[in-house]
C-alpha positions, 0 to 999 in steps of 0.5 A, a space after each residue: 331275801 330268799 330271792 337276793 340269796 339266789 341271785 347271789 348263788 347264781 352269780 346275777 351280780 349286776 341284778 342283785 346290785 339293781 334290787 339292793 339300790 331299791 332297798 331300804 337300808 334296814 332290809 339291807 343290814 338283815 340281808 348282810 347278816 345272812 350272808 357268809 364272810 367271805 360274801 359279805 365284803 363283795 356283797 356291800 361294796 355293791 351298795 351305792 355310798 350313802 345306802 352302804 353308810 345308812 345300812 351300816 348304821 343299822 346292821 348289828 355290831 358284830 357284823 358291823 366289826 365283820 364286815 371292817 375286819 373285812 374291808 381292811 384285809 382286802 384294803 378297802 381303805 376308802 370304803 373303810 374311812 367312812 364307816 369307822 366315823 360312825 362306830 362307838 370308840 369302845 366297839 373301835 378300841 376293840 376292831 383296833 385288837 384285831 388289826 397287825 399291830 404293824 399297821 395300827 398307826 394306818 387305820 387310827 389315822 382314819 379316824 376323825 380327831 375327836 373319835 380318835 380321841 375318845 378311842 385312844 382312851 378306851 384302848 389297851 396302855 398297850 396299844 396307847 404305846 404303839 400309837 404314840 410310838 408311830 405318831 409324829 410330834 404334831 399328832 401327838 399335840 393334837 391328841 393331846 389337845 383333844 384328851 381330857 386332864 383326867 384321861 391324860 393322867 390314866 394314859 401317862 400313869 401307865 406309860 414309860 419313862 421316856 413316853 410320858 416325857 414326849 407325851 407332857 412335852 406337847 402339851 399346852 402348859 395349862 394341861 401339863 400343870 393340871 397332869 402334875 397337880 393331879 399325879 401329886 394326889 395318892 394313887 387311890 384317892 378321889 384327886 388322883 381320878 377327877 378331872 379339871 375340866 368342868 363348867 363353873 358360874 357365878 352366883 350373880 350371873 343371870 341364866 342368859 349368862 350362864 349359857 353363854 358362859 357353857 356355849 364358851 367353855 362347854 366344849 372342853 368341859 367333861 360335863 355340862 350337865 351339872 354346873 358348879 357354882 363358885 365365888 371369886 375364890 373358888 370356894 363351892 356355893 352351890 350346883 346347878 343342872 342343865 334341865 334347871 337352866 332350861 326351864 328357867 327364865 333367860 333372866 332368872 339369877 342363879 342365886 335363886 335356882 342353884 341347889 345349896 344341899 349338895 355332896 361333895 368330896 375331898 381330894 384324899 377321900 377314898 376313890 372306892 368311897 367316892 364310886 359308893 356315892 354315885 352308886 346311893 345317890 345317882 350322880 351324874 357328877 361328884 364336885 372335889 374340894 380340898 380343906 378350905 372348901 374350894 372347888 378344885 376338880 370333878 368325878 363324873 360317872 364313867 370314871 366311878 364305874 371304872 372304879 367299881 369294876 376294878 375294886 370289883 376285881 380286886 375283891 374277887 382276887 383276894 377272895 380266890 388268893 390270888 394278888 390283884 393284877 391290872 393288866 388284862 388276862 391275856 397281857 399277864 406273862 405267865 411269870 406274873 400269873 405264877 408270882 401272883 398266885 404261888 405265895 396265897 398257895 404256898 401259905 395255904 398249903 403250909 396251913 393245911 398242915 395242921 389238919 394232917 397233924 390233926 388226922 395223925 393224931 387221931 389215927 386210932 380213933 379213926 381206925 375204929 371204923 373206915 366209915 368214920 374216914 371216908 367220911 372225913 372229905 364230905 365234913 370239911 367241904 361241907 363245912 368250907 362251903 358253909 363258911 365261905 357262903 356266910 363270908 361272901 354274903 358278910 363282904 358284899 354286905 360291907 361294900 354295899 354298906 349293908 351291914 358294919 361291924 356295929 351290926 355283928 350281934 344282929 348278923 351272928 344271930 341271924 346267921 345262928 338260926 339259918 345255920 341251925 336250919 342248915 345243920 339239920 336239914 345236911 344231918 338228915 340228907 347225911 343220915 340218909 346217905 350213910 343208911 343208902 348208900 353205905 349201909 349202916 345198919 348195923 352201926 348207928 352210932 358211927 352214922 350219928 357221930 357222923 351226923 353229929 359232927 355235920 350239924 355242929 360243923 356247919 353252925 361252927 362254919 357259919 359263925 367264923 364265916 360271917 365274923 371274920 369279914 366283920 372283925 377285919 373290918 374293924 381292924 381296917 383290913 380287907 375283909 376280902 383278904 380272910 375270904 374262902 381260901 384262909 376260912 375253908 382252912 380254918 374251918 377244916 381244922 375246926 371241924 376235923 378236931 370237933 369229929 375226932 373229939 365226938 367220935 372218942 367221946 361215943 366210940 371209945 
């Protein structure tokens, strides 16, 4: 390497062409990786063409979005084409980012049809628009044809007016009448996001039969990996999985093979529900019937990780009072972000009121000592923290199905004893804090009000923590929705009145 290095700082051009042909492409993507930017372009289009695609292949993905970024500035379209066939779509969607916008039409039409589709869905709605924008009725078509129903519908349900009529338009009419049926389902439920395309047998087929019925149809189905077994009215009898048809004999009816203990859903279930399933029991795929127990679509894996991310950040928003927002962080307009977080801190901050109307009342007693209101800030984050500890924990517990609202006495309980534990061991570390830091030797008792008030705040803290997510639960609220922000709040009120009341009981 040190060698190929020198040639290169010695401008030995024709040299170091001649040993890299000699390399094997391995050797060749590690000597890409310490080159500087500006040398990787040149260095690379030294390769002979099939050494540079083997190299690629084996160079890491960020050099890999390097070296393209690179290419395309300095034009090298035709070196270009090649390498972007061998990208991931998701590495390509975000190659796409960094391109003018002006010129994204250009590079996409570099793709070979089925990576370009399968790169339009990992894109930003934003850059969808532009693409379909610049393309012609006929490209349009085409990567309609190559979408999936359920991709399709994502795409349209994010679109303009005008596009999601130029976009059913060139559609087949097989695909425009699945797009319809599945935007009629409710925005979250499991109808909303499955997907038509799917492998169905027939009982009384042989194993021979179902595979030429997959080598058929396979090539439009989201899966092949689990088929599904109906009767002529489409009602579900049973599932059926790749590897059972592999090791089965060409013969072999599938009557006789197929899995009648299945899981299935319905078309209005809960979309957050339908991901918790493929989280407990591993599925690759969940079928969807509706009320008469007839197949009417699929879920397949990478549509319920979508689901768990976005509910996944819904709960973290709610959590942070602020109201979810779909579009990515750098996409939101400042007036969103503004709209969306001011009404949570206006509440707040009205709230909050009450624990000044709490420190005025108690203005006297407080007065007694400067110590008892320095101390105010460290008893409620203190108790804040404890209870939004106990929520979070409670929250997740309830998404995971960890705990209901029937466990609320086993979980006050449990929650009781670490608070007590808790309580405690801050008491100490708080008496030893007043004692060396601020020097209470001479007034204990203000040092055990203080004390006191941590310990019965954090017990306090805990409870209403791990009580609320509980009772809104059983309310059918979100229990995100009474997270850190609204208990922090609670919880310094509560704390603020039981000092007040403990330092008047001992000091006065």
């Amino acid at each position: 390497m040190k060698q190929l290095l020198t040639l290169l700082e010695n401008n030995q051009i024709d040299e170091l062409k001649h040993i890299l042909s000699e390399e094997t492409a391995e050797d060749i993507a590690e000597f890409l990786t310490l080159l500087p930017e500006d040398s990787l372009v040149d260095v690379f289009r030294l390769l002979p063409k099939n050494l540079a695609l083997e190299a690629f292949i084996e160079m890491d993905i960020n050099i890999r979005e390097l070296l393209a970024e690179g290419l395309f500035e300095e034009k090298y379209f035709l070196d270009l084409k090649p390498l972007l066939a061998e990208m991931e779509p998701t590495d390509l969607a975000i190659f796409f980012t960094q391109i003018p916008e002006g010129q994204l039409p250009f590079v996409f039409r570099l793709l070979p049809r089925d990576i370009a589709a399968d790169t339009f869905v990992e894109l930003d709605s934003h850059f969808q628009e532009i693409l379909i924008k610049a393309f012609s009725d006929k490209e349009l078509q085409i990567m309609m044809d190559e979408l999936f129903v359920d991709d399709a519908v994502d795409i349209i349900e994010d679109m303009p007016a005008n596009i999601v009529i130029r976009m059913l338009a060139q559609a087949d009419k097989s695909t425009r009448e699945n797009i319809n049926q599945i935007l009629k389902y409710p925005k979250d439920s499991a109808g909303s996001i499955m997907t038509v395309e799917y492998v169905s047998l027939k009982a009384e087929f042989t194993v021979s039969q179902a595979f030429d019925k997959i080598r058929r149809t396979g090539v439009d189905s989201e899966t092949v990996y689990t088929c599904y077994v109906t009767d002529e009215k489409r009602k579900l009898l049973g599932v059926v999985s790749a590897k059972t048809l592999m090791l089965s004999d060409m013969d072999t009816k599938i009557s006789s093979i197929m899995e009648t203990n299945f899981v299935s859903v319905e078309t209005d279930t809960d979309r957050e529900v339908v991901a918790r399933q493929f989280d407990k029991y591993d599925f690759l795929a969940l079928p969807v019937v509706d009320k008469d127990y007839r197949l009417v679509g699929i879920i397949t894996i990478d549509d319920a990780m979508d689901i768990l991310q976005e509910e996944n950040t819904e709960d973290i928003s709610k959590m942070a009072a602020i109201t979810p927002n779909d579009k990515p962080y750098l996409k939101t307009s400042v007036w969103r972000l503004w709209l969306n977080r001011v009404p949570w801190l206006m509440l707040l901050m009205v709230s909050a009121t009450f624990t000044g109307m709490i420190i005025e009342s108690y203005e006297a007693t407080l007065a007694f000592s400067i110590t008892l209101t320095a101390c105010i800030p460290m008893l409620m984050d203190t108790g804040g923290n404890a209870g939004s500890q106990a929520s979070v924990t409670i929250i997740r517990g309830l998404a995971l199905n960890e705990v209901a609202f029937k466990d609320i006495l086993k979980v006050l309980w449990k929650e009781i004893r670490v608070s007590v534990l808790l309580g405690a061991t801050l008491s100490i570390a708080c008496f030893a804090k007043l004692m060396l830091i601020n020097q209470l030797y001479n007034d204990l008792l203000i040092a055990f009000v203080v004390c006191l008030a941590m310990f019965i705040t954090v017990v306090i803290a805990k409870v209403i923590g791990c009580t609320l997510p509980l009772l809104a639960k059983k309310c059918h609220l979100d229990p995100a929705v009474v997270a850190s922000p609204f208990i922090t709040t609670i919880v310094d009120a509560l704390s603020l009145i039981i000092y007040c009341n403990i330092a008047v009981a001992l000091l006065t």
